[in-house]
C-alpha positions in Angstrom: 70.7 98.3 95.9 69.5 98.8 99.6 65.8 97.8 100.7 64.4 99.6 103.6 62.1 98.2 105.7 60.0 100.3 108.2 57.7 99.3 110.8 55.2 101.8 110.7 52.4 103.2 113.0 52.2 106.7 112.4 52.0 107.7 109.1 53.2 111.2 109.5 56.7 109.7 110.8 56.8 107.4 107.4 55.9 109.6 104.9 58.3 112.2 106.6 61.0 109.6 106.7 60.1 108.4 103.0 61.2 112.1 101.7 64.4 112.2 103.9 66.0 109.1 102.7 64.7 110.0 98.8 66.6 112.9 99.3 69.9 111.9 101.1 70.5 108.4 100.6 71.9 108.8 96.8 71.9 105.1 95.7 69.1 102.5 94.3 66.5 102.0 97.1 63.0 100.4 97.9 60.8 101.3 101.1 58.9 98.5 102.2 56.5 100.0 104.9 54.5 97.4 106.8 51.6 99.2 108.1 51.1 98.0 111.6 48.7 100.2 113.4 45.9 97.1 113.2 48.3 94.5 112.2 49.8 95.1 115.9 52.6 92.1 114.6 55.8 91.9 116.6 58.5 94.1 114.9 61.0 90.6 114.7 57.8 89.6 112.2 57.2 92.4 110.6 60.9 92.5 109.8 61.0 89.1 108.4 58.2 90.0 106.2 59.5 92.5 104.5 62.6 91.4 104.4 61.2 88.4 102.5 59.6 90.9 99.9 62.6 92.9 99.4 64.8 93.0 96.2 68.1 94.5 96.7 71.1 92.2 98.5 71.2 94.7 101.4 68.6 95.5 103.9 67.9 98.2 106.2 65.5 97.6 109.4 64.6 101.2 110.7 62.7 103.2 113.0 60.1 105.6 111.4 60.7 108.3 114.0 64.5 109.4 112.4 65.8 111.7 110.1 69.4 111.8 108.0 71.7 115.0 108.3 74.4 113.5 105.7 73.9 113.1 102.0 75.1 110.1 99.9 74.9 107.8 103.2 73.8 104.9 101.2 77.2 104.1 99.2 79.2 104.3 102.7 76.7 101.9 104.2 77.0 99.4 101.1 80.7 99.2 100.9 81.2 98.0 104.2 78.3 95.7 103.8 80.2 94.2 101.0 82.7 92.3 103.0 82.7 89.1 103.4 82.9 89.1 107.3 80.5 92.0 107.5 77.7 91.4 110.1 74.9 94.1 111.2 76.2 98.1 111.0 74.4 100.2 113.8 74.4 103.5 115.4 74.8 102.2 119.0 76.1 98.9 120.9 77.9 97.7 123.1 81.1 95.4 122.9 80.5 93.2 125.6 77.2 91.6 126.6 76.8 90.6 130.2 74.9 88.0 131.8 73.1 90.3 134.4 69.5 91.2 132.9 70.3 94.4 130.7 70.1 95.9 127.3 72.0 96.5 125.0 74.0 99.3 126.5 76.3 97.7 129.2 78.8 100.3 130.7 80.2 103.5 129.8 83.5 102.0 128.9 81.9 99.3 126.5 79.6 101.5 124.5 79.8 102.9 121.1 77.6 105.3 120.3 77.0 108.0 116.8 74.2 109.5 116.2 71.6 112.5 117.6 69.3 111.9 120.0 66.1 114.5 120.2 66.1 114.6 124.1 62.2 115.6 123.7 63.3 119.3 125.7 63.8 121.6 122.3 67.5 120.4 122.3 69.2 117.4 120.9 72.4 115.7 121.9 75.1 114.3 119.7 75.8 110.7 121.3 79.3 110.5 120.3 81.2 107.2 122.6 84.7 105.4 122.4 84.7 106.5 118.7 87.7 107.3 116.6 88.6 109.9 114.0 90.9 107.3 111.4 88.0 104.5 112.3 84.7 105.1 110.4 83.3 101.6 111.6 83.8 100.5 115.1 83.5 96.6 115.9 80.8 95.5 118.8 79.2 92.5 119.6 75.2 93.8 120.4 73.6 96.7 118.7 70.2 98.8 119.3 67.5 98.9 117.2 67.4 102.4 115.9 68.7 101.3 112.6 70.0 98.1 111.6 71.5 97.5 108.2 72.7 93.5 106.8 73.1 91.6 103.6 70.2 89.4 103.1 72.1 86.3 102.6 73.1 87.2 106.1 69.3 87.8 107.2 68.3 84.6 105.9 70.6 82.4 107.7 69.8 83.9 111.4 66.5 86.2 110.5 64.7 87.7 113.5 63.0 85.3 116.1 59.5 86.3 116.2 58.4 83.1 117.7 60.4 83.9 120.9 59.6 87.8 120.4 56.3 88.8 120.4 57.0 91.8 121.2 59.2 95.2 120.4 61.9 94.7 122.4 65.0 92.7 122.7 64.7 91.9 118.6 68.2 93.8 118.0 70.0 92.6 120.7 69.2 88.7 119.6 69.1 89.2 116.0 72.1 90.9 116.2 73.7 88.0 118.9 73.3 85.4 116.9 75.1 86.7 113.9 78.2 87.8 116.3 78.1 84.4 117.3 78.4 82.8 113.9 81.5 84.7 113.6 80.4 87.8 111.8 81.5 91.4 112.5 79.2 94.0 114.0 79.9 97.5 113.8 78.8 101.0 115.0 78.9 103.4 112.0 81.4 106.7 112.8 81.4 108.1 110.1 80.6 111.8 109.4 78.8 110.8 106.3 76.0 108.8 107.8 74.5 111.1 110.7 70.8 110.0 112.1 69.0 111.5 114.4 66.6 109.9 116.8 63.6 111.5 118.0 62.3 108.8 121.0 63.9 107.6 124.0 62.7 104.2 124.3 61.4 102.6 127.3 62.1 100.1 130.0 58.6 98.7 131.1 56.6 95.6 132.2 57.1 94.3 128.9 60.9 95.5 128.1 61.7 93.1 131.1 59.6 90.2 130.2 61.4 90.0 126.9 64.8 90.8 128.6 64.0 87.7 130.4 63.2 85.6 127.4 66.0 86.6 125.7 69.1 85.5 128.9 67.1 82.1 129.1 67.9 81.7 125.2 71.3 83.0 125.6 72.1 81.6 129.3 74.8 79.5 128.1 76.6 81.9 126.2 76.2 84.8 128.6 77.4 82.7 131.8 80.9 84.4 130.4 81.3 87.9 128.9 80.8 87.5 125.3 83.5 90.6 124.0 84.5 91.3 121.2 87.7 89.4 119.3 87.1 86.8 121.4 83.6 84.6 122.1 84.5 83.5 125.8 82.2 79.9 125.9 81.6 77.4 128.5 81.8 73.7 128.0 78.5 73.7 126.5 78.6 76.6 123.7 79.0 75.8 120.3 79.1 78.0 117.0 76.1 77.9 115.2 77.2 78.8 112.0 80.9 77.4 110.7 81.8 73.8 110.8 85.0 74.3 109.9 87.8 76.3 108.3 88.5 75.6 104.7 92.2 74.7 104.1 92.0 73.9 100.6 93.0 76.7 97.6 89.9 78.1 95.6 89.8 76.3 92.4 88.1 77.4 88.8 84.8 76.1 88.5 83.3 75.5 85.3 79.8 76.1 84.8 77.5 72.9 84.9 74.8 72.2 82.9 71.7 70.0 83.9 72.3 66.8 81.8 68.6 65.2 82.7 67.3 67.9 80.3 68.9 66.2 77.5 66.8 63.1 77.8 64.1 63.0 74.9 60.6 63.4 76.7 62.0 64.7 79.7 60.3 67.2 82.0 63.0 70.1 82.1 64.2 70.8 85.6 64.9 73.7 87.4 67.7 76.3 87.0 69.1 75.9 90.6 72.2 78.7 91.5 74.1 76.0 93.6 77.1 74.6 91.9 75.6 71.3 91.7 72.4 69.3 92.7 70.4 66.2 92.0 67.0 64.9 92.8 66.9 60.9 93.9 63.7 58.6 94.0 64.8 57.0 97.0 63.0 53.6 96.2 64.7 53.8 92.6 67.7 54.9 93.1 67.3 56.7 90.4 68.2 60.5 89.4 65.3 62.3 87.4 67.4 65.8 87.8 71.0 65.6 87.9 73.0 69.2 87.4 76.8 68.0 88.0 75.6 64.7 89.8 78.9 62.9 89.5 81.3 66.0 89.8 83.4 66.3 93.0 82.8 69.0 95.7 83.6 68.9 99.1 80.8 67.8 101.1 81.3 69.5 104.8 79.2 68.4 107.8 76.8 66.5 105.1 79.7 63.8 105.5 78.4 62.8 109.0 74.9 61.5 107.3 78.2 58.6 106.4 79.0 58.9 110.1 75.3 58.3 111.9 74.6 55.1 109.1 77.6 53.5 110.3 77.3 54.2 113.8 73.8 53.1 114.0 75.2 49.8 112.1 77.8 49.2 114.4 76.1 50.0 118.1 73.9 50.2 120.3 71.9 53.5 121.1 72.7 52.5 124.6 76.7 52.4 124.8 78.6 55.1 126.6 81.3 56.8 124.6 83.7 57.9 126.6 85.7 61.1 125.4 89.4 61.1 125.1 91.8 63.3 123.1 91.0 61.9 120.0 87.4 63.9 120.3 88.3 67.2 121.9 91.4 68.4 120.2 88.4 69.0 117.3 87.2 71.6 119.5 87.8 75.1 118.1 86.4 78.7 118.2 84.9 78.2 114.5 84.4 74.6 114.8 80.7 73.3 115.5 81.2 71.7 119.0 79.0 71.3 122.4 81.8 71.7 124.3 83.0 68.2 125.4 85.7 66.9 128.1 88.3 64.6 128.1 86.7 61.8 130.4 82.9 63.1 129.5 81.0 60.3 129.4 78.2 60.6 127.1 75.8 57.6 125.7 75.8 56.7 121.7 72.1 58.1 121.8 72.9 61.1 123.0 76.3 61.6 120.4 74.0 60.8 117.5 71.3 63.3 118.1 74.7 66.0 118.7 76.5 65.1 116.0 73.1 65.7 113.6 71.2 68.4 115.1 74.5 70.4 116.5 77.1 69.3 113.9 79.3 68.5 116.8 82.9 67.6 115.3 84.4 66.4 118.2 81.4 64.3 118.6 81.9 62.9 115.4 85.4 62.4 115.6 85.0 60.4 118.8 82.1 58.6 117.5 84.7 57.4 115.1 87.2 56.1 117.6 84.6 54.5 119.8 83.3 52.6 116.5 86.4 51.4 114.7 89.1 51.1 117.4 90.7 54.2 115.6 89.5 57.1 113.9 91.7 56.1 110.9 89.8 52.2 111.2 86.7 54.3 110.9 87.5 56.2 108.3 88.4 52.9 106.1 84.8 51.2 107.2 83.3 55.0 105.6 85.0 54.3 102.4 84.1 50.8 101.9 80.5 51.1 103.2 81.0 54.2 100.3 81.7 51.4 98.0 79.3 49.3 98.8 76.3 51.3 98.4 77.9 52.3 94.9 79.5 55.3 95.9 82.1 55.8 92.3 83.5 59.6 93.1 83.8 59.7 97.1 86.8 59.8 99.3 86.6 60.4 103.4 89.7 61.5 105.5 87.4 62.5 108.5 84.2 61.7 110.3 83.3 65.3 110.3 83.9 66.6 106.9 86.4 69.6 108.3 88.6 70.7 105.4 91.2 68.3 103.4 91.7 68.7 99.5 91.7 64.5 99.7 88.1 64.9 101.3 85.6 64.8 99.1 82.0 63.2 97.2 79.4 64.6 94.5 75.7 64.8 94.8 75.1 61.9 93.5 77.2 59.9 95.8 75.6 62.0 98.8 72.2 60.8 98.0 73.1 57.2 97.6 74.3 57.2 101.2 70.9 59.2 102.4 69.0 56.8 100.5 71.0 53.5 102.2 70.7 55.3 105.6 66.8 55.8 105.2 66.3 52.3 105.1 67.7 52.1 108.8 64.9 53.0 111.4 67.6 54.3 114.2 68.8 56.5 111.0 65.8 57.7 109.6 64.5 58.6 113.6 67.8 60.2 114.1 68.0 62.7 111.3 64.6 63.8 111.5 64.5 64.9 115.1 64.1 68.8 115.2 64.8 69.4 119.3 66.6 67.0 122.3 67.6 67.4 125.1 70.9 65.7 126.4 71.0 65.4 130.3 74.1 66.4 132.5 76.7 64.4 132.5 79.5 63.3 134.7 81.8 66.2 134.2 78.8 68.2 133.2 75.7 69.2 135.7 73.4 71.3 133.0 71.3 70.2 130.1 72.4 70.5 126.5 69.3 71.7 124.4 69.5 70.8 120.9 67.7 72.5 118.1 67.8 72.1 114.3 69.6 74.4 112.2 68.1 72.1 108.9 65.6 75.4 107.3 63.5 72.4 105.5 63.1 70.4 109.2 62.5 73.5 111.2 59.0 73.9 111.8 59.6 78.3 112.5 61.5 78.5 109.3 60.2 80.2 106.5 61.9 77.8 104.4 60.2 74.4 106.1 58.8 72.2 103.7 56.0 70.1 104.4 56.8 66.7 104.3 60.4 66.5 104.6 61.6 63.7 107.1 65.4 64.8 108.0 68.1 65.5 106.9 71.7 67.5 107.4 73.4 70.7 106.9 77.2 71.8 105.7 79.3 74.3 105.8 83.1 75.2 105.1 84.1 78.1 103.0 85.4 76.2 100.3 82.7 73.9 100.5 80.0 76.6 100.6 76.7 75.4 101.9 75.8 71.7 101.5 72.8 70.4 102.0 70.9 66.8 102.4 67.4 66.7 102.5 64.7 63.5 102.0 60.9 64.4 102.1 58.1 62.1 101.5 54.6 62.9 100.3 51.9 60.1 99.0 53.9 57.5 99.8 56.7 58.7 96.9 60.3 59.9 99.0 62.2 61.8 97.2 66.5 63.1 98.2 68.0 66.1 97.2 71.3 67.4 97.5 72.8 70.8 97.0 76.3 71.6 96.9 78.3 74.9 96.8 75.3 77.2 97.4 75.9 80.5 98.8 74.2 80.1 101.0 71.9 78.2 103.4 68.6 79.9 102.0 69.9 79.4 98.4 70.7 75.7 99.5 67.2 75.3 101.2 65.2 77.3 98.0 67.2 75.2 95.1 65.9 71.6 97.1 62.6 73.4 97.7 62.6 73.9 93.4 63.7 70.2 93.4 61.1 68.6 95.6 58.7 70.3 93.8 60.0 70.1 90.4 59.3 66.1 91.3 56.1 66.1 93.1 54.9 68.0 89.7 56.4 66.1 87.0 56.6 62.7 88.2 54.1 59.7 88.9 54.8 56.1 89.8 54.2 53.3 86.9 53.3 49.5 88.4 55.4 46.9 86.2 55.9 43.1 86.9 57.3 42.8 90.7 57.0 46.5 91.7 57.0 50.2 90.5 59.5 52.8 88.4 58.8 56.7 88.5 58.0 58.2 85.1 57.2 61.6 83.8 53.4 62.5 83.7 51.6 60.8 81.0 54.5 58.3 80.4 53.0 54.8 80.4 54.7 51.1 81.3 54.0 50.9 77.1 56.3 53.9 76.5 59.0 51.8 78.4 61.8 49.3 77.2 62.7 46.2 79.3 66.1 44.5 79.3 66.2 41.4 81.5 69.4 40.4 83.1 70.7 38.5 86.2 72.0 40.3 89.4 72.9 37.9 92.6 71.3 35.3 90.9 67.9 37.2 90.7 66.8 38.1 87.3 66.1 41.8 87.3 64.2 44.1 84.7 66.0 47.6 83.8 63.0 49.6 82.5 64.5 52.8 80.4 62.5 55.6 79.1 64.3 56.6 75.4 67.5 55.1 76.5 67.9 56.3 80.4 67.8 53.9 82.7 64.0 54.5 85.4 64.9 51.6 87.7 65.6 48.2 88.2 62.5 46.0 89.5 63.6 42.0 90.4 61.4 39.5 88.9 58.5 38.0 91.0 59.0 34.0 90.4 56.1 32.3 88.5 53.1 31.5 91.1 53.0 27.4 90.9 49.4 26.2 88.9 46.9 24.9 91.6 46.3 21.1 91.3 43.1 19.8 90.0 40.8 18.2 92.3 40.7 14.5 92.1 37.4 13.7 91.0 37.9 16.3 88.1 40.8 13.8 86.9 40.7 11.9 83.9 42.5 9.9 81.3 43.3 12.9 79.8 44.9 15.0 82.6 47.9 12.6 83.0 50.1 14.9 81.3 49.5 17.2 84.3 50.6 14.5 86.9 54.2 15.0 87.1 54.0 18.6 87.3 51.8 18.3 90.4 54.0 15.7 91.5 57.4 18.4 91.0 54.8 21.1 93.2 54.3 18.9 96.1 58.5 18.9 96.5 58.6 22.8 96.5 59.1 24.5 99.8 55.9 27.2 98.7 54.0 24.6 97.4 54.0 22.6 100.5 52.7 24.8 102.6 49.9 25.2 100.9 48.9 21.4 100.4 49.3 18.3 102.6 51.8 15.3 102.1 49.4 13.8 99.6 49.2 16.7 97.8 45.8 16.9 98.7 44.8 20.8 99.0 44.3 22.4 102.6 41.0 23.3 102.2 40.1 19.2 101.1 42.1 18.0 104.2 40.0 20.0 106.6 36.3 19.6 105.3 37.1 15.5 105.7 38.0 16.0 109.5 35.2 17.5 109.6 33.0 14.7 107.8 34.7 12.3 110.0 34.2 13.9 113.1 30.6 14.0 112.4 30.5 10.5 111.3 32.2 9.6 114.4 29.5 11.6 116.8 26.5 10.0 114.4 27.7 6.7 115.6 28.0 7.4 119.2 25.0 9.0 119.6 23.4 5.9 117.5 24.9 3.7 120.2 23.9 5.8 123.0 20.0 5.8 121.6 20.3 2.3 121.5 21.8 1.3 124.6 18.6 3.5 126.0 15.8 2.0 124.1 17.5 -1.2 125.1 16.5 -0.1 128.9 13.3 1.5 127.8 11.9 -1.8 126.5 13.2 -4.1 128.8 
């Protein structure tokens, strides 16, 4: 039930520590020791990495240099775990977190401390702070490193940052940041039945200072205002990092869904994904080849502004300014993805694209929607019909952001469609593939915005990035779950997935991994008459049926493999017959006259052949003979004139 991962160097410590928790921890377990006496990784790595290896929905990131007093620990630590708001548990932190260069321990007030510390003298101190009797869990914002214990799905949305820490210090106090940030509780344990004892101090050094310094330039926004617990005091240009949006809507019953592309004869079978429901597009078909729930409705989240950025890139220029009224910032909220904008900001369309895509901003998307249509309900109408258009059959908008309405809603299906539509739009396609920007100060705003990806696929530091993808967009509401949009190309085939309901961001991100793959695998690309259709391996154009029918006065082929439909290819019009030379005409060839005749009048045909109908090539070798015809004779009457002089 509980993995434990130690960062070892000493191997007394661990196999000390190994026999302590065997004996007191009283529930299902794993130790995953990372040995890292030549390894010399940072700690945030060595974390991740066994973390990634572990087993068991709750983790426990620990210090090899502690021991247990309390038996049956384990159970206390996995209730608690359990709820839904649960962050990181601890045995000390702090429930502020100042912006003045400092650890984790702030002031004496502030602290929360449990636990014994060996004080290296023959006597040990029991580190009891701002603790109560009737409270065994006591709610901070930072925590130390001692002992750190989180879900996994937890871990996988905000995992350590070992790109930023190279180091062993400063992990906890980010790690354990970000997830207060995103809205989670953190808590010191109090509890009589969970006693540790420490036997280091710690240090402050050269190093403990350099990575304090790191840390307050990634935080520098946030901390420019204490960030205490019950309330996340945030500047104009914080956001949350995690929620979107509040769900509204009442939980309904789901019924399982099955993967109908498995029931096509001949089909490769896909994938058993966990999210509720998920389909894999060939984005130059159109066409599905996996399909779990494609076409049933779900509420789409932040995915809904992939709607927002096609129709905004439609509509304007990259170069208007958008100026923000109320319309934008009454979206602004404490668990609302936001940068913080002002009534009377002025901000150009550039700049609100790349926010509303990389940060999710939803008051940028809601005055996106104002600036585009006259009125956010105007917009909201042009997202519907541009739905329609593009052959959307089960979406609804109410909002440019996709915050929670029961009459807000799509399907996977419907979701890829508009990815698809939008990739066919440079501005789009640049746009939703952009992993970092910058947006300068503004009038009413005099320091930088730095945007960064929170798309696992895109993110070239996440363990979940896939090579190849090109964009894409996150979602996130609790009765949405996690949605996700993702389009990744790979020898010259693109494929779309789309995940909906997950639980969360690193089941969303390893289900479309399963899909991409899953494609890449099974699938090849077939050349038939006027273009190409994906089929599954070994499936030839001969295995295929072909129904011709008109569509806008084009005659189209539908190709279908045993009855399901691979792609509609329009029909290349026949390539006019050449017209025979003249001296190759006879009595005989007459028949062919009118048709050459009918050729010269087409638009193609003349281009190729002069008014005569005589071909280009013709036309151009008798200049040619007449140009040197003409210089023969001149030169013959220049010769002549001079042998006229010569002889007198």
């Amino acid at each position: 039930m509980l993995s434990i991962i130690i960062c070892s160097i000493s191997l007394k410590y661990l196999e000390a520590l190994e026999a302590n928790i065997r004996k007191t921890i009283g529930i299902s377990h794993e130790i995953i020791a990372v040995d890292n006496r030549e390894k010399r990784w940072p700690i945030a790595k060595v974390y991740n990495y066994g973390a990634q290896k572990a087993k068991y929905p709750y983790l426990f990131f620990v210090h090899e240099d502690v021991n247990f007093h309390s038996n049956g620990w384990g159970e206390v630590i996995v209730n608690k775990l359990a709820e839904p708001d649960c962050g990181v548990i601890g045995f000390g932190g702090s429930k502020v977190k100042l912006s003045s260069y400092s650890g984790w321990y702030q002031c004496g007030e502030c602290t929360v401390n449990y636990f014994y510390q060996n004080l290296h003298n023959g006597l040990t101190a029991f580190r009891a702070s701002n603790t109560y009797l009737e409270r065994s869990f006591e709610e901070v914002i930072v925590l130390d490193g001692l002992g750190l214990f989180v879900r996994k799905d937890v871990w996988k949305q905000y995992p350590f940052d070992e790109e930023l820490l190279t180091g062993f210090h400063c992990y906890d106090i980010d790690f354990t940041l970000q997830i207060a940030h995103a809205h989670f509780k953190n808590y010191v344990c109090c509890s009589n039945q969970v006693l540790i004892e420490h036997f280091s101090m710690g240090s402050m050094d050269e190093k403990w200072f350099s990575a304090t310094i790191c840390l307050h330039k990634k935080w520098k926004y946030l901390l420019k205002v204490v960030m205490a617990v019950g309330v996340i005091a945030m500047t104009a240009v914080q956001i949350c990092a995690a929620a979107e949006g509040t769900a509204q809507a009442a939980a309904s019953e789901v019924t399982p869904v099955s993967i109908s592309t498995n029931e096509i004869s001949g089909w490769p079978a896909g994938p058993e994904i966990t999210s509720e429901t998920g389909v894999l597009m060939d984005a130059d078909s159109g066409t599905l080849l996996y399909s779990k729930g494609g076409d049933e409705i779900r509420y789409p989240a932040s995915i809904t502004k992939i709607m927002t950025l096609l129709l905004a890139v439609e509509n304007c220029s990259l170069k208007e300014d958008v100026v923000f009224t109320e319309t934008g910032t009454r979206d602004i909220s404490w668990d609302s993805g936001n940068i913080g904008m002002q009534v009377g900001e002025v901000m150009s369309m550039r700049a609100c694209l790349y926010a509303l895509v990389i940060r999710s901003a939803n008051e940028v998307a809601a005055q996106i929607a104002e600036h585009v249509g006259g009125t956010e309900q105007h917009f909201v109408d042009m997202m519907n019909e541009r739905a329609a258009q593009i052959g959307c059959t089960n979406t609804h908008f109410v909002n440019a952001s996709g915050l929670p309405d029961p009459d807000h809603y799509s399907t996977a299906h419907d979701m890829a469609l508009i990815m698809r539509e939008g990739l066919k739009n440079k501005k789009f396609r640049r746009i939703i593939g952009t992993t970092d920007y910058t947006i300068k100060p503004t009038n009413m705003n005099s320091e930088s915005r730095v945007l960064h990806t929170h798309h696992p696929m895109l993110a070239p530091e996440s363990s979940y990035h896939y090579d190849g993808c090109i964009g894409g967009k996150t979602g996130y509401t609790s009765e949405a779950g996690n949605t996700l949009v993702t389009a990744a190309e790979k020898n010259g085939t693109t494929y779309i997935t789309v995940t909906m309901k997950a639980a969360d961001l690193a089941v969303a991100s390893t289900d479309s991994t399963a899909l991409f793959n899953y494609g890449y695998q099974n699938f090849t690309k077939a050349q038939v008459n006027g273009g190409e259709v994906s089929v599954p391996n070994g499936v030839t154009v001969d295995n295929l049926t072909v129904q011709e029918n008109s569509q806008d006065g084009n005659t189209v082929d539908d190709y279908y493999y045993n009855d399901y439909l691979l792609g509609s290819v329009e029909v290349p019009e026949a390539t006019p017959t050449p017209e025979p030379a003249v001296d190759a005409l006879s009595d005989t060839s007459g028949g062919n006259t009118d048709q050459a005749d009918q050729n010269e009048k087409s638009d193609t045909v003349g281009e190729e052949k002069t008014s005569a109908g005589m071909p280009e090539l013709r036309k151009i070798l008798l200049i040619i003979g007449a140009a040197m015809l003409l210089l023969i004779i001149i030169l013959s009457i220049a010769l002549a004139k001079k042998e006229k002089r010569y002889y007198g």
